[in-house]
N, C-alpha and C positions, 0 to 999 in steps of 0.2 A: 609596406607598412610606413606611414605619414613617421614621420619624425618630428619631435617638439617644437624646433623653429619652423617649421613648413606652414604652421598656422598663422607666421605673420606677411604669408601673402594672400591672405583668405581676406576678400573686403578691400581690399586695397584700392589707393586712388594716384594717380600721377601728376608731376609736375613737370612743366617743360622751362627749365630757367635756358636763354637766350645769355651768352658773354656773360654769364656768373648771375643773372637776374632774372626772378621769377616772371615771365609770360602769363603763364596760367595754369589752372588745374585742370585736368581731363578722365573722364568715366571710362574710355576706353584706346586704347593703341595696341597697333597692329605693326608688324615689318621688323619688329628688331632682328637682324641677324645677318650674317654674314656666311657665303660659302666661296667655294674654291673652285676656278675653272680646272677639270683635269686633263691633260697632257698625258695621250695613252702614246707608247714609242716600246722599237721593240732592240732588244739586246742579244748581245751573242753572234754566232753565224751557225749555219749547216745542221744539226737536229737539235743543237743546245741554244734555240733561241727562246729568250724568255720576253713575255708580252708584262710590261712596267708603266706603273700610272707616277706620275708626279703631281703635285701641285702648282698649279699655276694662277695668275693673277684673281687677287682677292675680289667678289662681287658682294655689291652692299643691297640688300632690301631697302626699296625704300617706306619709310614708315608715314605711317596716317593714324593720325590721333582725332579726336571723337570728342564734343561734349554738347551739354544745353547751351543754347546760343543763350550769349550773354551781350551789354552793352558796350565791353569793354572792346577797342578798338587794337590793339595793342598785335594781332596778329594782320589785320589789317594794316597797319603801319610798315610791319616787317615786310609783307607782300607786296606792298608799294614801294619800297627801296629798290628790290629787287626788279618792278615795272620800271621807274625814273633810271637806273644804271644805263649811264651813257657809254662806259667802257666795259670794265670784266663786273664780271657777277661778285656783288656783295656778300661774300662770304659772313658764315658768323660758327664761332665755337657752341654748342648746346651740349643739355645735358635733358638726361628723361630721369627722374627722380620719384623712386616708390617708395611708397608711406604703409606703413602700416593701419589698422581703427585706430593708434593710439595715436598717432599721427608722428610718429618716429620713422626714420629713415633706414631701409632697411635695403634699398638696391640701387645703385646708380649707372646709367650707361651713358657713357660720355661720346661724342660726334664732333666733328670736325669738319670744315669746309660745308657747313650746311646752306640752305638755302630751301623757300618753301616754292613747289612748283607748282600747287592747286590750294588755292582757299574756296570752300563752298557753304552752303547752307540746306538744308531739307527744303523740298517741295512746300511752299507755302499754300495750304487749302483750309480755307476759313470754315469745311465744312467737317472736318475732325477736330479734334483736341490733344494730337499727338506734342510730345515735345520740340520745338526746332532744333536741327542737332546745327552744329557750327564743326566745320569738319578742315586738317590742315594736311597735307602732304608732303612730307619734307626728303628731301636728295641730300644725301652725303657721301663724302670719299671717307674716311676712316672709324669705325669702333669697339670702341674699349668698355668692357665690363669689368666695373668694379666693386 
């Protein structure tokens, strides 16, 4: 059974602010999450051995966010920092920020050491009328739900 606030992620839309600053807004993302390598080892000796999972090193999805192509250059920019890097990769702190229809703030997942590794665009065919999507991929080492 839906629970009262569950409706205010119905319609939703997201923002990606880059080091505290809005990027852009996006229709769709995809990779949030994170899971846990398991470390199966076994305990005991002689017939009391018992087979134990641990948790080991955290693995991060990585996320790909989605929208209409627009004019605004602004992930294109961040992508070329990351091409021009003469030494280590230009990190950047983000956040992915969900809005509700009312356009209230209602979830935020925060990233760390990010970095985009694929910026693309949809197949241009002048013989449909689809929308062009503008599509980003981004790699990170750390995330926090808050």
């Amino acid at each position: 059974m839906a629970r009262e606030h569950d409706d205010d992620f119905q319609g939703s839309f997201f923002a990606l602010e880059i080091d505290g600053l809005t990027l852009g807004y996006f229709t769709a993302c995809s990779g949030i999450g994170i899971e846990f390598e398991v470390i199966n080892f076994k305990e005991g000796n002689g017939s009391k051995v018992v087979a134990r999972k641990r948790a080991g090193r955290p693995k991060y999805s990585e996320i790909v966010m989605k929208r209409g192509f627009t004019e605004d250059k602004a992930l294109h920019t961040w992508f070329k920092e990351v091409v021009d890097a003469k030494d280590a990769t230009p990190y950047k702190t983000a956040s992915i920020v969900v809005f509700d229809r009312t356009q209230e703030e209602v979830a935020r997942f925060n990233f760390d050491k990010c970095w985009p590794s694929k910026l693309s665009v949809s197949d241009l065919n002048a013989a449909n009328d689809e929308v062009m999507i503008e599509e980003v991929t981004i790699q990170h080492e750390t995330l926090d739900w808050v």
